[in-house]
Backbone bond lengths (Angstrom), bond angles and torsions (degrees), N, CA, C in turn:
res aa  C-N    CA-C-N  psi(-1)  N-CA   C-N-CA  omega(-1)  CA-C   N-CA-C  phi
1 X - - - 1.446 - - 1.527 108.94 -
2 X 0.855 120.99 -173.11 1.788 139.43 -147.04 1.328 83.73 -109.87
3 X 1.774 108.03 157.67 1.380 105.44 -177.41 1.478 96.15 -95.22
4 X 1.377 140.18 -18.44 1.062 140.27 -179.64 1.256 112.56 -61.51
5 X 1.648 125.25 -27.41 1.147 138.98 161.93 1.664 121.85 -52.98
6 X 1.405 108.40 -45.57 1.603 124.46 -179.24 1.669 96.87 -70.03
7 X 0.989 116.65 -83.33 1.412 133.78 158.65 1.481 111.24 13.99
8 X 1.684 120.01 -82.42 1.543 141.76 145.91 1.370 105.63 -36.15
9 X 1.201 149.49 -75.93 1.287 156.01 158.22 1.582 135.33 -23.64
10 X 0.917 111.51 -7.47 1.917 130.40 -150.21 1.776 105.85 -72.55
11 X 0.932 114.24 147.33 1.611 125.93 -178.84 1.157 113.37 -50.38
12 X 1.665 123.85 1.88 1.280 122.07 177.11 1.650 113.93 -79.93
13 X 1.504 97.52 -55.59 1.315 107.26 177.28 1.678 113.34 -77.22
14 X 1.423 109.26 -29.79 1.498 115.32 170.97 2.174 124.14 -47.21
15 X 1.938 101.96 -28.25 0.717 81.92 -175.16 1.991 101.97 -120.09
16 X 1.360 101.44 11.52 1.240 77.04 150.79 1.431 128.46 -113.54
17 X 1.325 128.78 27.41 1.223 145.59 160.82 2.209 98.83 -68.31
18 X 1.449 96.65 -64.89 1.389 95.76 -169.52 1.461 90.92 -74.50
19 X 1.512 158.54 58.44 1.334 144.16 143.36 1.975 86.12 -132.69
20 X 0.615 111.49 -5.08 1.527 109.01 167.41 1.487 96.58 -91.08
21 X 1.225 154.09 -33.60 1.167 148.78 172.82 1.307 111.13 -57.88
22 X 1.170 92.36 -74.24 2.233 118.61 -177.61 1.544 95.14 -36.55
23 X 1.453 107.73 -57.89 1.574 95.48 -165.12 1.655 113.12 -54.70
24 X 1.480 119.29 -31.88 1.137 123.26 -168.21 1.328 114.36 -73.24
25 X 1.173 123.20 -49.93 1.486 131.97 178.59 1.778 121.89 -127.53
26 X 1.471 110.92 32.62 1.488 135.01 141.28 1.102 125.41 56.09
27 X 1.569 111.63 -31.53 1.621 116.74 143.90 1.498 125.16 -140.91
28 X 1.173 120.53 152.82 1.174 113.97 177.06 2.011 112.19 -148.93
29 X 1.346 118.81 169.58 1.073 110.97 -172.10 1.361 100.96 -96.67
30 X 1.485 128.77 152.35 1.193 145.77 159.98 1.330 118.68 -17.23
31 X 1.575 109.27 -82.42 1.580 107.39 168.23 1.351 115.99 -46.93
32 X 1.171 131.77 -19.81 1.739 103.51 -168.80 1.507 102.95 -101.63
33 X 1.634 115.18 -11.57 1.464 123.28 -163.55 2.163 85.50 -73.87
34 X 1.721 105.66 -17.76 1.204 81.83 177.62 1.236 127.65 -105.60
35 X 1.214 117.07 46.79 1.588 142.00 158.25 1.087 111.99 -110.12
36 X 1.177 126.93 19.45 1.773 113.84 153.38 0.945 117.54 -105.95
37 X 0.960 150.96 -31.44 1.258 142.12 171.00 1.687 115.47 -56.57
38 X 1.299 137.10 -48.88 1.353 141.98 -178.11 2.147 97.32 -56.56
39 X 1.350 109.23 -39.61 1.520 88.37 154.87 1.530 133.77 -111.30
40 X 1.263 107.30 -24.91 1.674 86.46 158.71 1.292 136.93 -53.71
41 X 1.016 127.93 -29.37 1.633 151.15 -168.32 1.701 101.44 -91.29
42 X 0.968 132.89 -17.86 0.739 122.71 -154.99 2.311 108.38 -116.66
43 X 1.267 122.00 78.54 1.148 139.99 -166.19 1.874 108.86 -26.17
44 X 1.025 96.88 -59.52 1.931 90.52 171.34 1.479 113.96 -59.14
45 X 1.064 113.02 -24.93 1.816 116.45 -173.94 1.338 94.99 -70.94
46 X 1.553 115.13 -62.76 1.453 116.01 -160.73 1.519 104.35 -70.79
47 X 1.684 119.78 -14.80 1.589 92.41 -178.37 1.415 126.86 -75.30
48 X 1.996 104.51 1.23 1.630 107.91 -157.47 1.818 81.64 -115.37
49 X 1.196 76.41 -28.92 2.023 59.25 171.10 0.941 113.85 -80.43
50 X 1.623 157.44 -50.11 1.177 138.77 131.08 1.576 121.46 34.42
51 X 1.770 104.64 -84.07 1.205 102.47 -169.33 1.801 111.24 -63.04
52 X 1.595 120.06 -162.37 0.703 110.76 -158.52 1.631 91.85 -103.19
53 X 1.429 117.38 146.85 1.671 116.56 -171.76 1.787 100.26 -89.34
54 X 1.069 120.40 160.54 1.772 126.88 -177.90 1.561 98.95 -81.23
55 X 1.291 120.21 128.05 1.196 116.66 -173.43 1.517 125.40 -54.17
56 X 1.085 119.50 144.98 1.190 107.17 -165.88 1.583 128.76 104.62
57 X 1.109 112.85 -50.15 1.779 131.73 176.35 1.547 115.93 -27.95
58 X 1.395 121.32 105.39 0.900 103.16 173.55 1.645 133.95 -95.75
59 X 0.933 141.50 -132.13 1.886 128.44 155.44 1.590 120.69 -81.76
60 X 1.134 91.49 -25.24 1.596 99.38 176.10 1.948 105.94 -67.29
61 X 0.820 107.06 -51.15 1.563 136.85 162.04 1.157 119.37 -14.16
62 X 1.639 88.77 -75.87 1.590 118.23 165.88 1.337 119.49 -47.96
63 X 1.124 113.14 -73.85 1.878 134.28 176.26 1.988 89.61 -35.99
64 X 1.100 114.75 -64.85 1.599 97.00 -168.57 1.261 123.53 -83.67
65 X 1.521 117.72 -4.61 1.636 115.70 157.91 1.110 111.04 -83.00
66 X 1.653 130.58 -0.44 1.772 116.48 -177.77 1.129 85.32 -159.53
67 X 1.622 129.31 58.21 1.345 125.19 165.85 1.940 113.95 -67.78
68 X 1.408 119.93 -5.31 1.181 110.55 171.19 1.852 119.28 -66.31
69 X 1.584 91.26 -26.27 1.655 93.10 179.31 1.277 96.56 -82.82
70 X 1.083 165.50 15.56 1.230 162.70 126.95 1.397 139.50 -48.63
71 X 1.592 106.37 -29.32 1.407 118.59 -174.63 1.224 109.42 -51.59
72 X 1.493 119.98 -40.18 1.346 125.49 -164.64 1.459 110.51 -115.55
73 X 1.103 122.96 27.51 1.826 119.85 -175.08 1.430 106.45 -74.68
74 X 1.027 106.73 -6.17 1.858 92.53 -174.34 1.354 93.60 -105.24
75 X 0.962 135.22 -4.49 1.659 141.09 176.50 1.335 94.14 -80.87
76 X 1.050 144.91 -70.60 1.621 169.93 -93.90 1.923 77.22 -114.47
77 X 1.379 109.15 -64.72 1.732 115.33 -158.07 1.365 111.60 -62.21
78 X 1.762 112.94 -33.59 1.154 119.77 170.87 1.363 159.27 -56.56
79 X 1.748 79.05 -47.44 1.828 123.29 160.35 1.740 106.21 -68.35
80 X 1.370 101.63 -35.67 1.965 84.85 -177.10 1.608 111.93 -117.79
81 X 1.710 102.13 14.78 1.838 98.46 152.07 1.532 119.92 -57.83
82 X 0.766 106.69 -42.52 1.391 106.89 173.48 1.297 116.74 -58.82
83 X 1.563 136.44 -53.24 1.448 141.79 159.41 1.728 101.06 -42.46
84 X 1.354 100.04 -81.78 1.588 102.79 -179.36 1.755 118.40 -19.13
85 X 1.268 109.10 -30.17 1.855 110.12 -141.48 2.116 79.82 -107.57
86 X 1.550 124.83 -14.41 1.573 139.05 -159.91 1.421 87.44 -89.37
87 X 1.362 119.63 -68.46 1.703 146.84 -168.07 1.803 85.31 -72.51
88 X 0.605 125.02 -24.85 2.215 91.88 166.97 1.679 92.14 -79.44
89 X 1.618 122.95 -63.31 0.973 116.11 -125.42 1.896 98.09 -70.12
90 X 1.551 92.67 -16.28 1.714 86.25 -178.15 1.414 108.86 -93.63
91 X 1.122 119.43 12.23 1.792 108.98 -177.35 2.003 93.89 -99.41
92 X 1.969 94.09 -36.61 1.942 100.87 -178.15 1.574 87.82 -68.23
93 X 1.449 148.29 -36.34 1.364 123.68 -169.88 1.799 120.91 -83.12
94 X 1.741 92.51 -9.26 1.630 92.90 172.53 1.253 116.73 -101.13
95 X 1.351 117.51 -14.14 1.545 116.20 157.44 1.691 91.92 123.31
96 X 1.203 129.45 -13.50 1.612 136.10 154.65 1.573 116.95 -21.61
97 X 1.527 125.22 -36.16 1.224 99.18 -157.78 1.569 75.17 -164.54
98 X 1.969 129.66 144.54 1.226 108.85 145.25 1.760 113.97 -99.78
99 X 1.578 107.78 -177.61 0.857 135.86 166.00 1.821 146.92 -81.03
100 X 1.129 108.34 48.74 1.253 112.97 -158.78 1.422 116.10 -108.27
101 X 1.409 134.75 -141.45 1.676 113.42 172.61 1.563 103.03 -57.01
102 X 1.458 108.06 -62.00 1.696 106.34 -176.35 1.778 100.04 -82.79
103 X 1.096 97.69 -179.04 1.633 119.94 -178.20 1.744 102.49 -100.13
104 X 0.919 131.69 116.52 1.475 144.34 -156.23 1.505 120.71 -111.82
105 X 0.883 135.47 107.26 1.892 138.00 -177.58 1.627 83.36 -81.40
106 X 1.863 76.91 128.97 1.329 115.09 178.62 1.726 120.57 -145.48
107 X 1.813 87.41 3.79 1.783 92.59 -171.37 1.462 108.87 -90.28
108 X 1.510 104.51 147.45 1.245 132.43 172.34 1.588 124.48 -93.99
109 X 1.627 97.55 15.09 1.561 109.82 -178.61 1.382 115.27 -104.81
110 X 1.788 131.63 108.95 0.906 119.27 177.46 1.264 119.90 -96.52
111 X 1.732 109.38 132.32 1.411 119.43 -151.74 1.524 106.88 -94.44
112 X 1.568 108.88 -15.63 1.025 119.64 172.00 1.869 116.53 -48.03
113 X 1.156 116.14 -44.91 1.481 128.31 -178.72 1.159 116.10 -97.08
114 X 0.972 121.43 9.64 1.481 119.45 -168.67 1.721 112.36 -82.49
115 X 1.162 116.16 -25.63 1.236 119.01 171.07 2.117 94.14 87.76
116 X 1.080 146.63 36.30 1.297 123.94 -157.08 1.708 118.14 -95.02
117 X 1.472 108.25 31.45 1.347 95.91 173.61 1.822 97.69 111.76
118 X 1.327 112.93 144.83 1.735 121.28 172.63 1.929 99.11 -61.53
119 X 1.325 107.53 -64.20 1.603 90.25 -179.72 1.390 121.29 -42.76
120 X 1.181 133.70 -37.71 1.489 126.93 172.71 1.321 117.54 -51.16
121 X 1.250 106.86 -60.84 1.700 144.90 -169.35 1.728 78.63 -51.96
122 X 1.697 119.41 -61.27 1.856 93.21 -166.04 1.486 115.06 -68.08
123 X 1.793 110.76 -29.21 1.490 109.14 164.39 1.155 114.55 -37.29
124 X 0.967 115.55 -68.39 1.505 121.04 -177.05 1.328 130.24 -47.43
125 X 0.775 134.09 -18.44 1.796 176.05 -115.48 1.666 92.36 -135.86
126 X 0.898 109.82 -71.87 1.343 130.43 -172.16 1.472 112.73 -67.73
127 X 1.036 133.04 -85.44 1.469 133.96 169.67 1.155 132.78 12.80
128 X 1.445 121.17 -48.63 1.325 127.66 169.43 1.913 118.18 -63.87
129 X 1.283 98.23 -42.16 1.680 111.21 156.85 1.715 117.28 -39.75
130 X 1.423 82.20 -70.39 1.715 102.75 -172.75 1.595 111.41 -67.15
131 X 1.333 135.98 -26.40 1.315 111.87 143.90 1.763 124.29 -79.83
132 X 1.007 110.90 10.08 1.765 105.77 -170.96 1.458 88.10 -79.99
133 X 1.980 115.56 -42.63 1.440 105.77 176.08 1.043 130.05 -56.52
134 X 1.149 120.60 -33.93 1.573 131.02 -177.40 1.624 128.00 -80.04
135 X 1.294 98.55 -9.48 1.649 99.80 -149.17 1.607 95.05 -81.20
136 X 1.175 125.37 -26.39 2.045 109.35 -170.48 1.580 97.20 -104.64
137 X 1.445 127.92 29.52 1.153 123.94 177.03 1.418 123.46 -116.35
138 X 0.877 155.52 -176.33 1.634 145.48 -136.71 1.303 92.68 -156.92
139 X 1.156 133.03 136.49 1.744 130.87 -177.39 1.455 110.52 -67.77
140 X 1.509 115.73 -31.00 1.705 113.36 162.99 1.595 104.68 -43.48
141 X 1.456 107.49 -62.05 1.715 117.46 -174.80 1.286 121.19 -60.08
142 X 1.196 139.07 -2.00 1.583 156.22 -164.70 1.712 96.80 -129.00
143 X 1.129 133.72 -29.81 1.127 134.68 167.04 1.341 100.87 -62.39
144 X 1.503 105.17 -74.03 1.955 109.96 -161.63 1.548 106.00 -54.92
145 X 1.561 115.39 -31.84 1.834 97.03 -156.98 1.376 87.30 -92.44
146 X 1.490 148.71 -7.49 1.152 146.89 134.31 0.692 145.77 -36.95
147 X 1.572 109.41 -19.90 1.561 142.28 153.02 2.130 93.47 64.57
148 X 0.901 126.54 41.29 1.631 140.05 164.32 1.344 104.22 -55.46
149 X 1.223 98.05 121.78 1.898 105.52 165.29 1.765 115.05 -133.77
150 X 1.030 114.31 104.21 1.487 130.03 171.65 1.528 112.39 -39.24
C-alpha cells in the first residue's frame, strides 16, 4: 500500500479505535481484534456504519448491501496487520490493555472526553453498528464470510 495510506492509518488512531472496542466488550481474542481495524479505518465503511443498520442485519447482510466495500477487505486486513499487531503492543506496553489468551481492557483512558478529532468522533459513531455485526459470530465465522486469506 501507499505510504499516504500508512500515514492516514498510523497506530495512533489504530489504537484508539481498538481501545474504543476493548472498553466496550472487555475481552476479545487476538485474531478477531484483527478485524477492526480493516473497518474502522477505513472511511466508506464507517460512513454506512454510521447510519442506522435495519434491525436485525447481520454481516452477511452487510457484505451484500455494500459489497463494493468488500472487494478489497483482504487487502485492507493485510496492509494494517502490521499497524493492528504495533497498536496492541503499545497500548500492552502503556498498561491499556493486557496480554493473555484474549486481549483484555485494562485502560484508564476515557475516550469519551478526550476531544480526539472528527475522524475518531465518526469511529466512534460507528461502533455500536460494527459490533451489532459481529456479536453472534465466532471468529472462525468472521474469518470465512470475510473470505481472509493469509
Amino acid at each position: 500500500m501507499r505510504e499516504i495510506y500508512y500515514t492516514y492509518n498510523n497506530e495512533a488512531i489504530a489504537s484508539c479505535a481498538m481501545l474504543s472496542i476493548l472498553q466496550k466488550v472487555k475481552s476479545m481474542d487476538i485474531a478477531r481484534a484483527c478485524l477492526i481495524l480493516p473497518f474502522l479505518l477505513d472511511d466508506r465503511t464507517i460512513a454506512n456504519l454510521k447510519n442506522e443498520l435495519p434491525i436485525g442485519m447481520g454481516l452477511k447482510d452487510f457484505i451484500k448491501e455494500q459489497q463494493r466495500l468488500f472487494v478489497s477487505f483482504n487487502k485492507r486486513y493485510l496492509a494494517l496487520l502490521p499497524v493492528c499487531i504495533n497498536s496492541l503492543l503499545m497500548l500492552r506496553k502503556s498498561g491499556q490493555i493486557k496480554i493473555e489468551k484474549d486481549i483484555i481492557d485494562n485502560s484508564s483512558i476515557n475516550l469519551d472526553v478526550m476531544g480526539l478529532g472528527e475522524r475518531f468522533a465518526s469511529i466512534q459513531q460507528a461502533v455500536p453498528n460494527f459490533l451489532s455485526l459481529f456479536q453472534n459470530l465466532s471468529t472462525a465465522q468472521l474469518y470465512q464470510i470475510l473470505k481472509i486469506q493469509l
